[in-house]
N, C-alpha and C positions, 0 to 999 in steps of 0.2 A: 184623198185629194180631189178637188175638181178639175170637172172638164173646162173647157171652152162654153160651154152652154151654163156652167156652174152648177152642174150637177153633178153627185161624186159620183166616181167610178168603185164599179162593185165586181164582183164573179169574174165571169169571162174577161171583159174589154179590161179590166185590174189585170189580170193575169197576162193577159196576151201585153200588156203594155212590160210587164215584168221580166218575159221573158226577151221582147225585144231588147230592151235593155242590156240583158244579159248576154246574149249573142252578139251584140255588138261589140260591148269591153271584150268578148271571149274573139271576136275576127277582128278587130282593130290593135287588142294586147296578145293577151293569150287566157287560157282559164284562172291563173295565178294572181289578173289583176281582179279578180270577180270578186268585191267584196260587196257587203249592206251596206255601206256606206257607197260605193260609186254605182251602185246599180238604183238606189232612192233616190239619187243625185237625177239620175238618167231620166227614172223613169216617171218622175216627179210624185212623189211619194214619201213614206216613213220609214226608217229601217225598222222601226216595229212590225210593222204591215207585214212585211217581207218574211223576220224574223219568226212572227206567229205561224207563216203557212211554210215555213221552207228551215227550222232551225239549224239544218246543218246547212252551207254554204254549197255544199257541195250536192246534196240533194236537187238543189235549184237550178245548179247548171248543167246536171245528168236531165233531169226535165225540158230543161230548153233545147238543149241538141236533141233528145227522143224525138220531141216534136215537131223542128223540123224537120228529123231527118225521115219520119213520118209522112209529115208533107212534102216533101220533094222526091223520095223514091216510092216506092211498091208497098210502100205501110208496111203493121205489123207482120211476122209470120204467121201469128195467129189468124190470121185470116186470110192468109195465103190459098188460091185455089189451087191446087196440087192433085194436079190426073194429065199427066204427059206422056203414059201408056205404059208404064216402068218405073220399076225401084228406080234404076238408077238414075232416069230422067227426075223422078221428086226431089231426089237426092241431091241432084245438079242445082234444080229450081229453088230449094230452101236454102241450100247454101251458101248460091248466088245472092240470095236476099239479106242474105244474114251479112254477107260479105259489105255489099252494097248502103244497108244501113250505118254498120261500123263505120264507114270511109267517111261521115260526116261528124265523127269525132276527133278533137284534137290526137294527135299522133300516141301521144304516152297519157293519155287521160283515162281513158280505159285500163290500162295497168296500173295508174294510181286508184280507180273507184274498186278493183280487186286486192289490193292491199290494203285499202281502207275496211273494205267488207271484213278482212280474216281478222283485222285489229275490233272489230268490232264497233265501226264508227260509222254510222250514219248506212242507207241503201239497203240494209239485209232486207226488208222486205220486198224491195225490188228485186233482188236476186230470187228472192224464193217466189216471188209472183215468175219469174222468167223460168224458173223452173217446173213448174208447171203447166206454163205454157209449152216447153220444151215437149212435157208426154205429152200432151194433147195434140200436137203437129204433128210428133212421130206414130201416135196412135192411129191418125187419120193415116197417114203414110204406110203404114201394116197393114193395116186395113184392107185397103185396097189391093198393096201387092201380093194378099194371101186371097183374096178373091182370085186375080190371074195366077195361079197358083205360083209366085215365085219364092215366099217366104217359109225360112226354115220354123218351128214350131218352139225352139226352146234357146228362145232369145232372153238373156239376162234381163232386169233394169237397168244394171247400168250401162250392157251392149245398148239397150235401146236409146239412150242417151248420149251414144257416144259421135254423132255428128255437130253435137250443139257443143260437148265438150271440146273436140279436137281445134272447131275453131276459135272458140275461148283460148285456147290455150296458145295457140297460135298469134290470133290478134291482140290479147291482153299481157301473155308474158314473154313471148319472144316478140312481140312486132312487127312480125313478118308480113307482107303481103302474101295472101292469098290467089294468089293468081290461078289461069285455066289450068297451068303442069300441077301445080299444089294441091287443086283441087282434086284433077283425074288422078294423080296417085294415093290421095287419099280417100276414095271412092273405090276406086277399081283395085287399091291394094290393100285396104284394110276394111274399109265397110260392106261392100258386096260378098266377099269371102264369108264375111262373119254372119251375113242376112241369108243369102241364098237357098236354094236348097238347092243338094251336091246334085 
């Protein structure tokens, strides 16, 4: 489509127009009204265009809430500075973030992009790129708390994983808010016990 200058739009300023687009239908309806047709409407554009770089619908509006919720909180975890002098301080801090990002997703859209994954529809590579991000946080996070000698030596993979889990599980199938009591007993009653050393 073109601009106002009559020159089209390509890459970035295409995209960032797509996503506002999409954000809108999703805070003015809800995620449900997000279709290629009301979002080419929006963003003055093709449903093809859209169609070519986003085929599942749902792909498109997992991307548009990442990024802003990217932009307006603490960014990825992945690039989290995490040395607050303790396990349980990173613990807190990655949590927190994790927590912080979720809250700029629709309430049950996150539990719908997890039912869609296990159906096999659309996102699994987003799920497996997040998983890997997952060790890589928790690696840096060992890391260090076996440097101040506070980590025990024969931690599973999937113990290692089990903070990013718990609040998966939490935010995506029960709903739950995460609050500071949620967090501290799920910190100080299952993840410290299981990292520490006795």
């Amino acid at each position: 489509m073109e601009t106002k200058q009559g020159q089209r739009r390509r890459g970035e300023a295409l995209k960032a127009d797509i996503y506002a687009a999409t954000l809108r239908l999703v805070d003015t309806e809800n995620y449900e009204a997000v279709t290629y047709q009301a979002v080419a409407k929006l963003a003055k554009t093709s449903r093809s265009v859209i169609y070519r770089n986003w085929p599942d619908i749902f792909d498109l509006i997992y991307e548009a809430l990442r990024s802003r919720a990217l932009e307006t909180s603490h960014g990825s975890v992945l690039y989290s500075k995490l040395d607050s002098g303790s396990l349980r301080g990173d613990l807190f801090a990655i949590m927190r973030q994790m927590r912080e990002n979720a809250a700029h997703f629709p309430k049950d859209f996150l539990a719908v992009l997890l039912f869609r994954n296990s159906q096999g529809l659309g996102l699994t590579h987003t799920f497996q790129a997040a998983l890997v991000a997952d060790e890589v946080v928790m690696a840096r996070i060992f890391k260090k708390a076996a440097a101040r000698g506070e980590l025990r030596v024969d931690i599973s993979p999937e113990a290692r994983l089990l903070p990013f889990q718990l609040l998966r599980y939490y935010m995506m199938l029960e709903g739950i808010e995460l609050d500071e009591t949620l967090l501290t007993n799920l910190i100080d009653g299952i993840l410290l016990p299981l990292y520490l050393k006795n």
